[in-house]
N, C-alpha and C positions, 0 to 999 in steps of 0.2 A: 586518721586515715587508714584504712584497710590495707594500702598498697596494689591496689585491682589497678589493673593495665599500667604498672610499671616494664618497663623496658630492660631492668635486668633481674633475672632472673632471683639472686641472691638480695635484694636489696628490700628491706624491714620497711615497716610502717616509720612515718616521718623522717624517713631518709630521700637524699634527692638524688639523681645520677648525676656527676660532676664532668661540668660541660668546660671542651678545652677553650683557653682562651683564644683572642681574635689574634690571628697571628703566629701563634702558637704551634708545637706539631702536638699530633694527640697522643694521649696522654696512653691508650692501652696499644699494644703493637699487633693487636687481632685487628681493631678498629680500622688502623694504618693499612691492614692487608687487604682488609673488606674494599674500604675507599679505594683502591689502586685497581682491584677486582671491577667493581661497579664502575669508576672511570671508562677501563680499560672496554668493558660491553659496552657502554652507551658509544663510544667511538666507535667500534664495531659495527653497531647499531647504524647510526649517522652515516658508516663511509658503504654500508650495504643499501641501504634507500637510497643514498645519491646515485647508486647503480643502474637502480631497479627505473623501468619509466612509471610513470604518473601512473594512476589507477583512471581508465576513463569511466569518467561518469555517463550519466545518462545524457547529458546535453553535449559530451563529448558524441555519443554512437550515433546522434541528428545530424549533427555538424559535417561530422565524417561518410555517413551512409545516405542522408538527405532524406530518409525514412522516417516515422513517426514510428516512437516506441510503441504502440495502441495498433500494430499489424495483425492480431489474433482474430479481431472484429472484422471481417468484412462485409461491405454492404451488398454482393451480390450476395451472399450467403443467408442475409437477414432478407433478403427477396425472394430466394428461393423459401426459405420459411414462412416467410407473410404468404407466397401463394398455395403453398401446401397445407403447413398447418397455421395458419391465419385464424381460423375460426377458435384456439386455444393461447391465441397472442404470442407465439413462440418467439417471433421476431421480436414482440418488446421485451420480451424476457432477455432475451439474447442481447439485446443493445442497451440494456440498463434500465427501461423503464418498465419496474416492475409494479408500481402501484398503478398502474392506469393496463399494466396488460391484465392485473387482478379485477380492473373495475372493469373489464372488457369481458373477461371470462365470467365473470359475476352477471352481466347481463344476459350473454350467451344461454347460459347456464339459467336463471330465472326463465328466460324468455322460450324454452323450452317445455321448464316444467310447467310454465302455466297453457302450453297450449295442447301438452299433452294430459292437463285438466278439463279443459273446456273452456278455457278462458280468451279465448281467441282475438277481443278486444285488447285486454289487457296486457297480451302477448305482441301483439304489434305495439303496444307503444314504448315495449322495449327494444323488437327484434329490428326495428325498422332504425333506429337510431344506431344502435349495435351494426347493421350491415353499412350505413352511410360513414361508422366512421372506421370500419375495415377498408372499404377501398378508398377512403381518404387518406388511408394508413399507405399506400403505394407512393403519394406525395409528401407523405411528413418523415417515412422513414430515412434519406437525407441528411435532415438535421436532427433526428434522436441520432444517428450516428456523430453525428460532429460535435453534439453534448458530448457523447459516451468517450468519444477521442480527449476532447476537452480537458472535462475531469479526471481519463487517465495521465493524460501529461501533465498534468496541475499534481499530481499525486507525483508524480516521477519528478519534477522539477524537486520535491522536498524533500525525496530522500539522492538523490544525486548530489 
């Protein structure tokens, strides 16, 4: 044996540290000091937390305030966004759904350039679906809110 992560400092290869018996007091009087040392803090310890109150959690600050931790969202705010900047999905960005406000702005976005091509057919059969489901987006916004609340307290419930 090498002796690698031996415990005292002085102690050779094939040597063991010699552990006091059951019962027994220990055998070095540093030991004895340490133990009385370490006791002594963990009591410290134990009679300062039974001081202290409880840490509230997050399903404590519901309970208590009757508020959803998920207040930074609101959905006038995602309404005043759908009506302003609507046409760049701001609102589903804002409310978590970001893959469908990409495939919103992706239509947008195509259905422009193809009409400032000359494609003017091809460009309605984008722009026309693209406009029906922005202002569908006035009645779904609602519940992409209640998702996004959702999964943030689903999130907050696991670390509380």
């Amino acid at each position: 044996m090498s002796g690698f992560g031996r415990k005292c400092a002085g102690m050779g290869t094939g040597q063991s540290m010699p552990m006091p018996r059951a019962g027994a007091a220990a055998i070095d009087p540093q030991a004895e000091q340490l133990a009385a040392k370490r006791e002594a803090f963990l009591a410290a310890e134990r009679a300062r937390r039974a001081q202290e109150p409880p840490e509230a959690g997050i399903s404590d600050f519901v309970l208590s305030k009757g508020v959803t931790p998920t207040g930074e969202r609101s959905i006038w705010l995602a309404y005043l966004w759908w009506f302003i900047l609507g046409q760049i999905s701001l609102h589903r960005f804002y409310l978590g759904a970001t893959q469908s406000a990409k495939i919103q702005v992706g239509m947008f976005v195509l259905s422009l350039l193809l009409l400032f091509t000359g494609n003017m057919m091809i460009a309605a059969v984008f722009f026309i679906p693209w406009c029906l489901w922005i202002l569908g987006d006035a009645f779904l916004i609602p519940g992409l809110h209640r998702r996004y609340c959702e999964r943030h307290v689903d999130v907050a419930r696991v670390f509380s």
